[in-house]
DRENTORTOR-384527 format. One record per residue (C-alpha): residue in one letter; x, y, z; residue number from 1. Coordinates in steps of 0.1 Angstrom, whole numbers, plus 2048, in hexadecimal, padded with zeros to 3 digits. Layout:
<pts>
+------+-----+-----+-----+-----+
! type !  px !  py !  pz ! seq !
+------+-----+-----+-----+-----+
!    a !   X !   Y !   Z ! NUM !
...
+------+-----+-----+-----+-----+
</pts>
This chain:
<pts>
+------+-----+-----+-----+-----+
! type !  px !  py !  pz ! seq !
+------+-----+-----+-----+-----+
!    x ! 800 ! 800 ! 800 !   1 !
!    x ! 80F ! 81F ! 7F7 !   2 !
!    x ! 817 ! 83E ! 814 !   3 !
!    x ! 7F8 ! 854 ! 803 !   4 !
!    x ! 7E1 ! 83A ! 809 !   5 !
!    x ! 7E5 ! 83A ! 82D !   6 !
!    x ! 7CA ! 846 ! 845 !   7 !
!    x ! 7D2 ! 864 ! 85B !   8 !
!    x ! 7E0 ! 84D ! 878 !   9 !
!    x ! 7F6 ! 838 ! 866 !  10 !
!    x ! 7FF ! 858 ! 857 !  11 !
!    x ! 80A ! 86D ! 879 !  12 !
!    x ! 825 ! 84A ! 874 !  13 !
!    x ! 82E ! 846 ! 854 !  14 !
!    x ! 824 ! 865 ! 83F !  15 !
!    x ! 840 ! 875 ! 82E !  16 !
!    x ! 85D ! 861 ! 83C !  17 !
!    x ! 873 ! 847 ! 832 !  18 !
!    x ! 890 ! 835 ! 845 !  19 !
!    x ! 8B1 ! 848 ! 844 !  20 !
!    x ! 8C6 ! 845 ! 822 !  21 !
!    x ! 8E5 ! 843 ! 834 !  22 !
!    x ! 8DD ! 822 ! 84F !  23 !
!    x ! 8B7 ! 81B ! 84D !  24 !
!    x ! 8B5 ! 82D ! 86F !  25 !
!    x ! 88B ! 826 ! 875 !  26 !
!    x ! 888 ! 84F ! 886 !  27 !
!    x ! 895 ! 86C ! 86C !  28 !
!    x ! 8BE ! 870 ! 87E !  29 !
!    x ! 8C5 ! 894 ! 890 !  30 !
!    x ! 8DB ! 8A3 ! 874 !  31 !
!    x ! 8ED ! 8BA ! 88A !  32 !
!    x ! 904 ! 8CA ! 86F !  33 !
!    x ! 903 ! 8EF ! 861 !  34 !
!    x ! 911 ! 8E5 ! 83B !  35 !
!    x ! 916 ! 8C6 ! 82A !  36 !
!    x ! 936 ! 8B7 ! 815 !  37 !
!    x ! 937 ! 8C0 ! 7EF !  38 !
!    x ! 94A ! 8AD ! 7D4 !  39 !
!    x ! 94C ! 8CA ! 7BF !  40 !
!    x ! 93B ! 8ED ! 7C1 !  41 !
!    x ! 917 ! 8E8 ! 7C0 !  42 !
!    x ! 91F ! 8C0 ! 7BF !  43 !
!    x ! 90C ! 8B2 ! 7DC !  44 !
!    x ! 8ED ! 89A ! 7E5 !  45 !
!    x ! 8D2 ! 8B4 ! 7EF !  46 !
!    x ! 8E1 ! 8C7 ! 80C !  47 !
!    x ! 8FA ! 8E0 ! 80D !  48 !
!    x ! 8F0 ! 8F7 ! 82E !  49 !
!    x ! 8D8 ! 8F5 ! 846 !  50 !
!    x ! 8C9 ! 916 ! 841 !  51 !
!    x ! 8BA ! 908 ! 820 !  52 !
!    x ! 8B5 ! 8E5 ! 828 !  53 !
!    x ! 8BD ! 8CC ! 844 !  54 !
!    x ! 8B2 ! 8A4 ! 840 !  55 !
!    x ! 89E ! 8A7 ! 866 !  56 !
!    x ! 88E ! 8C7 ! 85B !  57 !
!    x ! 886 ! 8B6 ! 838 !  58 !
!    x ! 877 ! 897 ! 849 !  59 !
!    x ! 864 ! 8AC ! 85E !  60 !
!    x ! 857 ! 8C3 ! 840 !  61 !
!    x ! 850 ! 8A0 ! 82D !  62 !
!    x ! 838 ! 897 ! 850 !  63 !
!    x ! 824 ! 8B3 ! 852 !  64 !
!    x ! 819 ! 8B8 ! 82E !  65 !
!    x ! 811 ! 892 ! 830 !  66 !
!    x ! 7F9 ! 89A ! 84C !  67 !
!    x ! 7E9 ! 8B7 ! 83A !  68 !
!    x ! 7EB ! 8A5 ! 818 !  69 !
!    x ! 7FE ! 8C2 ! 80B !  70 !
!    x ! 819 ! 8BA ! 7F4 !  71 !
!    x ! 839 ! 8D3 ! 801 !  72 !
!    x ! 83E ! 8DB ! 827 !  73 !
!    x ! 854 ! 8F5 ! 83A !  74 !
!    x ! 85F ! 8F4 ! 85C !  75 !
!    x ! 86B ! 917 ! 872 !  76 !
!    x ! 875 ! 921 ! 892 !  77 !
!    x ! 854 ! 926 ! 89F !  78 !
!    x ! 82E ! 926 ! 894 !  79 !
!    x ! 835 ! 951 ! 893 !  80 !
!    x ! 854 ! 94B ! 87A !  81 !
!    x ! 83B ! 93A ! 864 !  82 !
!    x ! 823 ! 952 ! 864 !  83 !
!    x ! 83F ! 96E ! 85B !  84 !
!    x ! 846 ! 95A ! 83C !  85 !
!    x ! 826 ! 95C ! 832 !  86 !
!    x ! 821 ! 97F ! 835 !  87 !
!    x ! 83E ! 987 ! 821 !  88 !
!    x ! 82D ! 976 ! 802 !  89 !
!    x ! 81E ! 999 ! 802 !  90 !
!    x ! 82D ! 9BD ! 7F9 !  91 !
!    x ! 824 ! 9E0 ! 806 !  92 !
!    x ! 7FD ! 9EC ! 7FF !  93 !
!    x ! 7F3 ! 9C5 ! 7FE !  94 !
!    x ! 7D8 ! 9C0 ! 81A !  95 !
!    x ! 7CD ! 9A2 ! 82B !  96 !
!    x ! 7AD ! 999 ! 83A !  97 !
!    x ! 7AE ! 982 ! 85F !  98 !
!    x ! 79A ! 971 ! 877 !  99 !
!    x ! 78B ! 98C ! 890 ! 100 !
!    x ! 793 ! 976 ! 8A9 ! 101 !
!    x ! 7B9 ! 973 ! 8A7 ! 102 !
!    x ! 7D5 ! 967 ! 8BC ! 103 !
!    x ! 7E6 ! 981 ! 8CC ! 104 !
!    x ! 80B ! 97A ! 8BB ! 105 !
!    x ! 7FB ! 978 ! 89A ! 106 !
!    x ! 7ED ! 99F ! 8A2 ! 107 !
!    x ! 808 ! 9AA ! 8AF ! 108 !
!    x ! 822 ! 99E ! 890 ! 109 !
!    x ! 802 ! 9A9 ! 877 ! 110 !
!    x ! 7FD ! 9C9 ! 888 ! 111 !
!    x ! 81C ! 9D5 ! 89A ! 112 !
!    x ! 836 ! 9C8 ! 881 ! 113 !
!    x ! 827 ! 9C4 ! 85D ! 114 !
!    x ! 80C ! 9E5 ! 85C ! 115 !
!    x ! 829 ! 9FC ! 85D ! 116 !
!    x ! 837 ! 9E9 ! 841 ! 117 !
!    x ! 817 ! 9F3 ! 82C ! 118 !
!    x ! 803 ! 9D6 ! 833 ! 119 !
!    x ! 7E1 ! 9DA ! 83A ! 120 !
!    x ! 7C9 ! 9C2 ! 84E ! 121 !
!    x ! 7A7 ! 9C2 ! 855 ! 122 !
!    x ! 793 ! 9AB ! 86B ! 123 !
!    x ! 774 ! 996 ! 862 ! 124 !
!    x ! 761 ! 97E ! 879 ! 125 !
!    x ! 75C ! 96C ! 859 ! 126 !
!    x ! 73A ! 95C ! 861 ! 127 !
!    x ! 728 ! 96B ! 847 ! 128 !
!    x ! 73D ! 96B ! 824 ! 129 !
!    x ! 729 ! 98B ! 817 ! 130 !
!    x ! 73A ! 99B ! 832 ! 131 !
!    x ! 75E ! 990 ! 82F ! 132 !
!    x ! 75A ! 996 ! 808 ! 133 !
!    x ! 753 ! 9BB ! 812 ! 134 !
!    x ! 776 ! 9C0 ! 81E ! 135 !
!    x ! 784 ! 9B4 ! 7FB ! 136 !
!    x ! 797 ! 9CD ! 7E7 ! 137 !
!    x ! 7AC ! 9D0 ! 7CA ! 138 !
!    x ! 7CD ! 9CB ! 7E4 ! 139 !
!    x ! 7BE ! 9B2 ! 7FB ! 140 !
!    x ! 7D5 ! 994 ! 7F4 ! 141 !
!    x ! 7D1 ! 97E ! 817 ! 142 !
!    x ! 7B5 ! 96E ! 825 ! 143 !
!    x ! 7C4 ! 963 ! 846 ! 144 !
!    x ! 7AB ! 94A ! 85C ! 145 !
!    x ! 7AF ! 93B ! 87E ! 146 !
!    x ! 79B ! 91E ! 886 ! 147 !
!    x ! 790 ! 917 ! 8A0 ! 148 !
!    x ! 796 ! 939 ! 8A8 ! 149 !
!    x ! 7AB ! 941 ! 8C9 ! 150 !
!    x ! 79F ! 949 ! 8E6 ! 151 !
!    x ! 77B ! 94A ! 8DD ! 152 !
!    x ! 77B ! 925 ! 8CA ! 153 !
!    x ! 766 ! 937 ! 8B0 ! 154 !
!    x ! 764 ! 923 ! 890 ! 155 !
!    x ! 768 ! 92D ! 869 ! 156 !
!    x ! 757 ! 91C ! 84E ! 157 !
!    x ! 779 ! 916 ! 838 ! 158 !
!    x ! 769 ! 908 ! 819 ! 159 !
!    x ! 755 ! 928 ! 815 ! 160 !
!    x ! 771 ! 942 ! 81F ! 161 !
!    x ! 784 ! 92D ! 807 ! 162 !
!    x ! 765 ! 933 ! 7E6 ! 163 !
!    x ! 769 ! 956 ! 7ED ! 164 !
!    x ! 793 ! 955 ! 7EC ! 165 !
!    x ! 78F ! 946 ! 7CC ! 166 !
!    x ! 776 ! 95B ! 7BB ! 167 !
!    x ! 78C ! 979 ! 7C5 ! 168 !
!    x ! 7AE ! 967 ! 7C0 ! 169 !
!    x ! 7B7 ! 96D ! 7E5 ! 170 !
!    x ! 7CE ! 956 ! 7F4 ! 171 !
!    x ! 7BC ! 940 ! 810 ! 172 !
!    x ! 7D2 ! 938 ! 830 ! 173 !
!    x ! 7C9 ! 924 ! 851 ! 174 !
!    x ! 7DA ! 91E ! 870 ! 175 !
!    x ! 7D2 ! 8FE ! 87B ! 176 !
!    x ! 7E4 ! 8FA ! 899 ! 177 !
!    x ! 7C6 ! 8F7 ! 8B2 ! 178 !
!    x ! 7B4 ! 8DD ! 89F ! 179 !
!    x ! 7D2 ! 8CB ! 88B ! 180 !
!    x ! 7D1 ! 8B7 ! 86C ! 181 !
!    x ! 7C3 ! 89B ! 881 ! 182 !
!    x ! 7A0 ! 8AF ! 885 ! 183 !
!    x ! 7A0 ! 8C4 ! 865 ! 184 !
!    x ! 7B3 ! 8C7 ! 847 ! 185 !
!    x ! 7B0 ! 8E9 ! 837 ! 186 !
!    x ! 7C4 ! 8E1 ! 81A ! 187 !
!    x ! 7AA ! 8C9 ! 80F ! 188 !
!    x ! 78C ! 8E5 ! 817 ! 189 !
!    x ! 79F ! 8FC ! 7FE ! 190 !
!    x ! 7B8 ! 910 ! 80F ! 191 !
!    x ! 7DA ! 916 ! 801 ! 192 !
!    x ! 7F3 ! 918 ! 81E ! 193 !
!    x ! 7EC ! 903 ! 841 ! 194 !
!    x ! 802 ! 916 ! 85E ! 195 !
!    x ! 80B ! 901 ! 87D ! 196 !
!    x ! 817 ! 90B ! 89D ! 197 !
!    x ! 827 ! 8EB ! 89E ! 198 !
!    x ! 832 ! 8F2 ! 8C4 ! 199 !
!    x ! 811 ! 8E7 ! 8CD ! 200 !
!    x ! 7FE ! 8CC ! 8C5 ! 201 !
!    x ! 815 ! 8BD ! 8A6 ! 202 !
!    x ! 832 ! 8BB ! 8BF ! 203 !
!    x ! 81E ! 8B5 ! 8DB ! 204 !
!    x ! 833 ! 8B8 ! 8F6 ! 205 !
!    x ! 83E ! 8DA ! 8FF ! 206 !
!    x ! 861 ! 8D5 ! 8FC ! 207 !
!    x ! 866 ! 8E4 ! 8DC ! 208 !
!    x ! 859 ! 905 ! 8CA ! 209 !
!    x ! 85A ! 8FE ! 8A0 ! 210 !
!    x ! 83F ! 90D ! 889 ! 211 !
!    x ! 836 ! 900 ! 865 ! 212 !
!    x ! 825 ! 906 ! 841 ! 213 !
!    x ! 813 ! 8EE ! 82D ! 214 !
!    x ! 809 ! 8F0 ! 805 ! 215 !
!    x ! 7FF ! 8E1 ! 7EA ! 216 !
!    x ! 809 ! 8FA ! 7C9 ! 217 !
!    x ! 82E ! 8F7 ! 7C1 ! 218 !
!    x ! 835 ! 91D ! 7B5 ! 219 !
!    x ! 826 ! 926 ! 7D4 ! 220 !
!    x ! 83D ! 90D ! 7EA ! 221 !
!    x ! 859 ! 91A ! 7D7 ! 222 !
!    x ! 856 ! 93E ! 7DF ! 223 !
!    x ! 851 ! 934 ! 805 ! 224 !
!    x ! 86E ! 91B ! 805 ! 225 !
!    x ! 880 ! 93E ! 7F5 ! 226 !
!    x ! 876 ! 951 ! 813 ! 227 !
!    x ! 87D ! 935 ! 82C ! 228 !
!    x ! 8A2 ! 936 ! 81E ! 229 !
!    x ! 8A9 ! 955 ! 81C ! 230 !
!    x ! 898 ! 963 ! 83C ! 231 !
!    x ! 8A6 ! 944 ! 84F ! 232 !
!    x ! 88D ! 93F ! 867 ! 233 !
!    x ! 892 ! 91D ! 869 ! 234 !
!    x ! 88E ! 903 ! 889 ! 235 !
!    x ! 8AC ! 8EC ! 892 ! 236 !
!    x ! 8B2 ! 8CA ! 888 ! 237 !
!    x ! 8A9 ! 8C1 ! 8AE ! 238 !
!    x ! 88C ! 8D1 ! 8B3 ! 239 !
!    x ! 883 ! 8C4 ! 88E ! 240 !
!    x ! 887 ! 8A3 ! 89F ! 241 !
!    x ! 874 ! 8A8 ! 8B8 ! 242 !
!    x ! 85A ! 8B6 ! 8A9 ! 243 !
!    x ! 855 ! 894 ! 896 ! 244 !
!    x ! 857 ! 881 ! 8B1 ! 245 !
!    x ! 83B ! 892 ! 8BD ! 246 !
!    x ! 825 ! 88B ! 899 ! 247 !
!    x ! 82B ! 866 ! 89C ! 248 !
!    x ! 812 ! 86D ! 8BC ! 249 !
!    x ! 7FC ! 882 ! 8B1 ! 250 !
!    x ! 7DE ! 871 ! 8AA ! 251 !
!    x ! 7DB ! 85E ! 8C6 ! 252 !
!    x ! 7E1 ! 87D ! 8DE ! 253 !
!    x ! 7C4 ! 893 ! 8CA ! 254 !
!    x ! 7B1 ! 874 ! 8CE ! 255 !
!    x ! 7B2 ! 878 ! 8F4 ! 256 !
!    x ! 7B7 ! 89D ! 8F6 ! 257 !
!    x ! 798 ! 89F ! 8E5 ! 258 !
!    x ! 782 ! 887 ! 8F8 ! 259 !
!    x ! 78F ! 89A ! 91A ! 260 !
!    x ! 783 ! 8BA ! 90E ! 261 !
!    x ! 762 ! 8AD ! 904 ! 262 !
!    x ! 75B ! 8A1 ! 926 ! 263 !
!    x ! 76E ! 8C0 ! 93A ! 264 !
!    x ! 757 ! 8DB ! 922 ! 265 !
!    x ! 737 ! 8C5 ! 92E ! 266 !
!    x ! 741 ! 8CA ! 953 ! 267 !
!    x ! 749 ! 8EE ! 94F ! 268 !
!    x ! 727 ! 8F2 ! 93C ! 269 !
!    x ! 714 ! 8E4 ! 95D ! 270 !
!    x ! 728 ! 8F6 ! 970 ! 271 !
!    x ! 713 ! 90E ! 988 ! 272 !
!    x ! 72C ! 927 ! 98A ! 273 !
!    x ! 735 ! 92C ! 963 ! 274 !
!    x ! 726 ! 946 ! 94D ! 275 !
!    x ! 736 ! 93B ! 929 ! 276 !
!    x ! 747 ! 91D ! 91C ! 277 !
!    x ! 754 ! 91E ! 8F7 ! 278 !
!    x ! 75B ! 8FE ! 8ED ! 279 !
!    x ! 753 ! 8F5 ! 8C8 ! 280 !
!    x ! 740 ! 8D2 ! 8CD ! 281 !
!    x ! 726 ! 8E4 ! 8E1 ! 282 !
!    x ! 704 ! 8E4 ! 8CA ! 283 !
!    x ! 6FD ! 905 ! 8D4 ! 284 !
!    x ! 721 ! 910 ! 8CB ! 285 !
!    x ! 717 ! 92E ! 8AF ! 286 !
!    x ! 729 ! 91A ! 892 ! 287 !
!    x ! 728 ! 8F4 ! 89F ! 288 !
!    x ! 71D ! 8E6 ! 87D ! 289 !
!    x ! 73A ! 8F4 ! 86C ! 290 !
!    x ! 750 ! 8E5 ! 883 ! 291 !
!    x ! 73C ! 8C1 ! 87F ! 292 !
!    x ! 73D ! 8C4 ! 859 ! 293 !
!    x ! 765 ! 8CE ! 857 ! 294 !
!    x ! 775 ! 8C2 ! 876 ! 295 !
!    x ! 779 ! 89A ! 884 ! 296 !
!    x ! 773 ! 8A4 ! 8A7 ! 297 !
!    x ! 776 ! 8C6 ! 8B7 ! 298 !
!    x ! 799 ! 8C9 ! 8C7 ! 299 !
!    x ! 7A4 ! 8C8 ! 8EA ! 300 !
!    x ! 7A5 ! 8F3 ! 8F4 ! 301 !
!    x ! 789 ! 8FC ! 908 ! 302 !
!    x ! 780 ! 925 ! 911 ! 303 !
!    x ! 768 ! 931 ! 92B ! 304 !
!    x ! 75D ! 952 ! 943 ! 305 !
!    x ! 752 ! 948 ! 968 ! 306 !
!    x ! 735 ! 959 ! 973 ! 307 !
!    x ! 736 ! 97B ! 982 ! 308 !
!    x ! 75F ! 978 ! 976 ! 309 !
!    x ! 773 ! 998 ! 972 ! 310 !
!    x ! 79E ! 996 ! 972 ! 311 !
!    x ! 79B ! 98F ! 995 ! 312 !
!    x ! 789 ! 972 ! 993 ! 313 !
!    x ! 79A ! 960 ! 974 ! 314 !
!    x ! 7B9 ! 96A ! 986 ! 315 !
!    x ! 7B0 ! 957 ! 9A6 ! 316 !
!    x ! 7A4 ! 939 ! 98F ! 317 !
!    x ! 7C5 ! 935 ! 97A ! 318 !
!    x ! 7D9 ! 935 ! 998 ! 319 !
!    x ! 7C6 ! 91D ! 9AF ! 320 !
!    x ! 7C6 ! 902 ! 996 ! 321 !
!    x ! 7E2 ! 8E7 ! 99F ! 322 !
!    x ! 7E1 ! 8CF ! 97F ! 323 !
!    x ! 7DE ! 8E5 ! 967 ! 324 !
!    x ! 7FD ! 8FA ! 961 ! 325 !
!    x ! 7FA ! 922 ! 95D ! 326 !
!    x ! 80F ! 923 ! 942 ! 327 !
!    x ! 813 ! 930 ! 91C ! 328 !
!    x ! 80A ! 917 ! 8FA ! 329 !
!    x ! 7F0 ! 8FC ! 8FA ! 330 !
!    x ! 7F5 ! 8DE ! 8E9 ! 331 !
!    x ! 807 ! 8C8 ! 904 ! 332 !
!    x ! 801 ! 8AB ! 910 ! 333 !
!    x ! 7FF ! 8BC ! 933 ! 334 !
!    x ! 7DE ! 8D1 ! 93A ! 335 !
!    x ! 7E3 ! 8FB ! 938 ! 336 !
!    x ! 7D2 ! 917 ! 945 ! 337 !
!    x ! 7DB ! 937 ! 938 ! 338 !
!    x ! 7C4 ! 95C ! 93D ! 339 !
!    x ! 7C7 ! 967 ! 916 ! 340 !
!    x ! 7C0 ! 98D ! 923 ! 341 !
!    x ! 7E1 ! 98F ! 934 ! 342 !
!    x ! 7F1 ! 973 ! 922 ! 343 !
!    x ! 7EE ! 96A ! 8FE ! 344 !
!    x ! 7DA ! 982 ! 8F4 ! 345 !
!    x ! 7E9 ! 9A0 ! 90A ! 346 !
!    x ! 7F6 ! 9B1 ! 8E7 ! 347 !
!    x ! 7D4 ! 9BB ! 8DF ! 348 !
!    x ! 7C3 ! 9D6 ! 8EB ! 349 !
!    x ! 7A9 ! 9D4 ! 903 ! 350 !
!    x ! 78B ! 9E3 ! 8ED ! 351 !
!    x ! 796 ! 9CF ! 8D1 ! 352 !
!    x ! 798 ! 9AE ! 8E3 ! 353 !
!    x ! 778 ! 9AF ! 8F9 ! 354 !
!    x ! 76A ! 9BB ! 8D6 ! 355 !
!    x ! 771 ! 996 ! 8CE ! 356 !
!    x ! 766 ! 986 ! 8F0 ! 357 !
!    x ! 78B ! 985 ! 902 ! 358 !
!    x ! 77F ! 996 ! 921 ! 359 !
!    x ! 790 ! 992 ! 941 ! 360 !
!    x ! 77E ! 975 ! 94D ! 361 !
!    x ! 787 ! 962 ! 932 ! 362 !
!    x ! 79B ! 93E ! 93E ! 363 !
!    x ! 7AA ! 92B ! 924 ! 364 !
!    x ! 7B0 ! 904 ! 92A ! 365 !
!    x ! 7C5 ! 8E9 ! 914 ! 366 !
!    x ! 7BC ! 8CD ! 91D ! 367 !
!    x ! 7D7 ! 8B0 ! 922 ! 368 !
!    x ! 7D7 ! 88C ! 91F ! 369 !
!    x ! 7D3 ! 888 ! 946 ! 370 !
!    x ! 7B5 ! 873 ! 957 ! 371 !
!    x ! 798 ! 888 ! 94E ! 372 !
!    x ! 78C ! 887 ! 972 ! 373 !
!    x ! 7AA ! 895 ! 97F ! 374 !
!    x ! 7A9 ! 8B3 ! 96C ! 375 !
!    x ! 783 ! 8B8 ! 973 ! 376 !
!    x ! 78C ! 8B2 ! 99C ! 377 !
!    x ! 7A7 ! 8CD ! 993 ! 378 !
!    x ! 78D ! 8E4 ! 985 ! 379 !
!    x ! 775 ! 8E0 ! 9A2 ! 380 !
!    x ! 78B ! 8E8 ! 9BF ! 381 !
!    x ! 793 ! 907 ! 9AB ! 382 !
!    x ! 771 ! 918 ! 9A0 ! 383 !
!    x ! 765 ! 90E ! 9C4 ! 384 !
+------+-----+-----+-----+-----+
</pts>
């Protein structure tokens, strides 16, 4: 059976790699080398400095287009590196349309580092596509869509965001990192560029911060390949390996990340001290059916507000829980807590980001791979 017949979870295994050339070595060897031997100039078998290429970094590249069935993969420094790639596809007066609801470091590089460049962006809650076609102009070049959105686990239809890039000839990109290729793949829906912060979830275990790009169009991997090089934001062959050892997991750590969450959202929803939970498998959740018809489950982050909550309050939450950690990311196989007003999100300004629901109630939980009831015990002794 060949590799692209494989279902997803032989896939997170298989997809992409082959045992090493040099020794049949079964895991992809740490090439921990800056240039490579030549016969002759320009003589030599693929590699000739790390910048450009490494084999770990390749491997790694090879895995995660696999995943997303993309057909060309790059690999960075961190999930933010990637995203700076992207952005320098554009050139001064281009504009770029995002996800109302945005992570704070994707703001602050859109906002504080590429508008004085001459980029312009403009936010969209992109529920209704009438509405995000009305901020299309002659220079709008980016459509730029997070889903599920963070903090607020909002949801974005990318099938139709992706009809209305292609009737205006818009490039489509989706950072996929909350729900990973193993609940949606938004190359498949139509997108042209998957982002990853691979720190999270693809790695899996918090001991590594790489970020990566997935296509499928060849001129377009070219030109980001072109950036990658000459910008260098490139991650190590180390945390390249790491980073795949952490794939070769994946699905069966979404599996129970996913099926925690489910049953942590349903206590918090019964909880009699909770005003909101935003969880995406709710049936009330304002886009639900969207996530049903594009994802494979609906990921393992969980948002809410405590009743009569203020900064105080959260405050008082995050710190009296003992097995989750109050700590930065998501995606670990431990259980998080972080206050996006102070934390993650604490680039944006206030107005703007209780505009978009991150008020300073707002808890934010990744859930783990820990017993289920443990975390719910933990969440008890801490809202009580």
């Amino acid at each position: 059976m060949g590799k692209k017949e494989l279902k997803f979870n032989s896939k997170a295994i298989h997809g992409g790699q082959q045992p090493d050339a040099a020794y049949g070595a079964v895991m992809p060897p740490i090439y921990q080398t800056s240039t490579y031997a030549q016969l002759t100039p320009g003589g030599h078998k693929g590699y000739e400095y790390s910048r450009g290429a490494n084999p770990t970094r390749t491997a790694l590249e090879n895995a995660v287009a696999s995943l997303e069935n993309g057909k060309f993969g790059m690999a960075f420094g961190s999930g933010m590196a990637a995203i700076d790639a992207v952005l320098k596809l554009l050139a001064p007066g281009d504009e770029v349309i995002c996800t109302s609801d945005l992570y704070g470091g994707s703001y602050r590089l859109f906002k504080g580092v590429y508008e004085k460049f001459g980029i312009k962006f403009s936010f969209s809650d992109m529920v209704d596509m009438e509405e995000l076609a009305s901020h299309i102009t002659d220079s709008t070049k980016l459509i730029w869509v997070e889903t599920p959105t963070n903090p607020m686990m909002n949801i974005i239809d990318i099938e139709a965001v992706s009809k209305v890039s292609k009737q205006y000839g818009l490039l489509l990109t989706v950072d996929n990192t909350f729900a990973t290729p193993y609940l949606q793949r938004p190359l498949d829906l139509g997108a042209d560029i998957v982002m990853h912060s691979a720190t999270k979830y693809l790695a899996g275990h918090s001991d590594v911060v790489v970020g990566a790009l997935t296509v499928k169009d060849e001129k377009l991997a070219d030109q980001l390949y072109f950036i990658q090089k000459s910008s260098g934001g490139i991650c190590g062959p180390m945390d390249s390996f790491l980073t795949l050892r952490g794939i070769k997991t994946l699905h069966v750590r979404m599996q129970r990340h996913c099926e925690n969450a489910e049953q942590v959202a349903k206590y918090l929803e019964g909880h009699p001290n909770m005003d909101k939970v935003y969880w995406p498998g709710f049936e009330h959740h304002p886009n639900h059916k969207v996530a049903k018809k594009q994802m494979e489950g609906f990921g393992g982050m969980i948002s809410f507000v405590p009743k009569g909550g203020g900064y105080e309050n959260a405050i008082k939450i995050v710190e009296n829980l003992q097995l989750f950690t109050l700590a930065e990311s998501l995606g670990g196989v431990e259980s998080l807590v972080g206050h996006p007003a102070s934390m993650s999100h604490g680039s944006i300004p206030k107005e703007e980001r209780e505009k978009n629901g991150v008020v300073d109630a707002l808890i934010r939980l990744s859930i783990g791979i820990e017993d289920v009831e443990d975390l719910i015990n933990d969440l008890e002794q801490a809202l009580n």
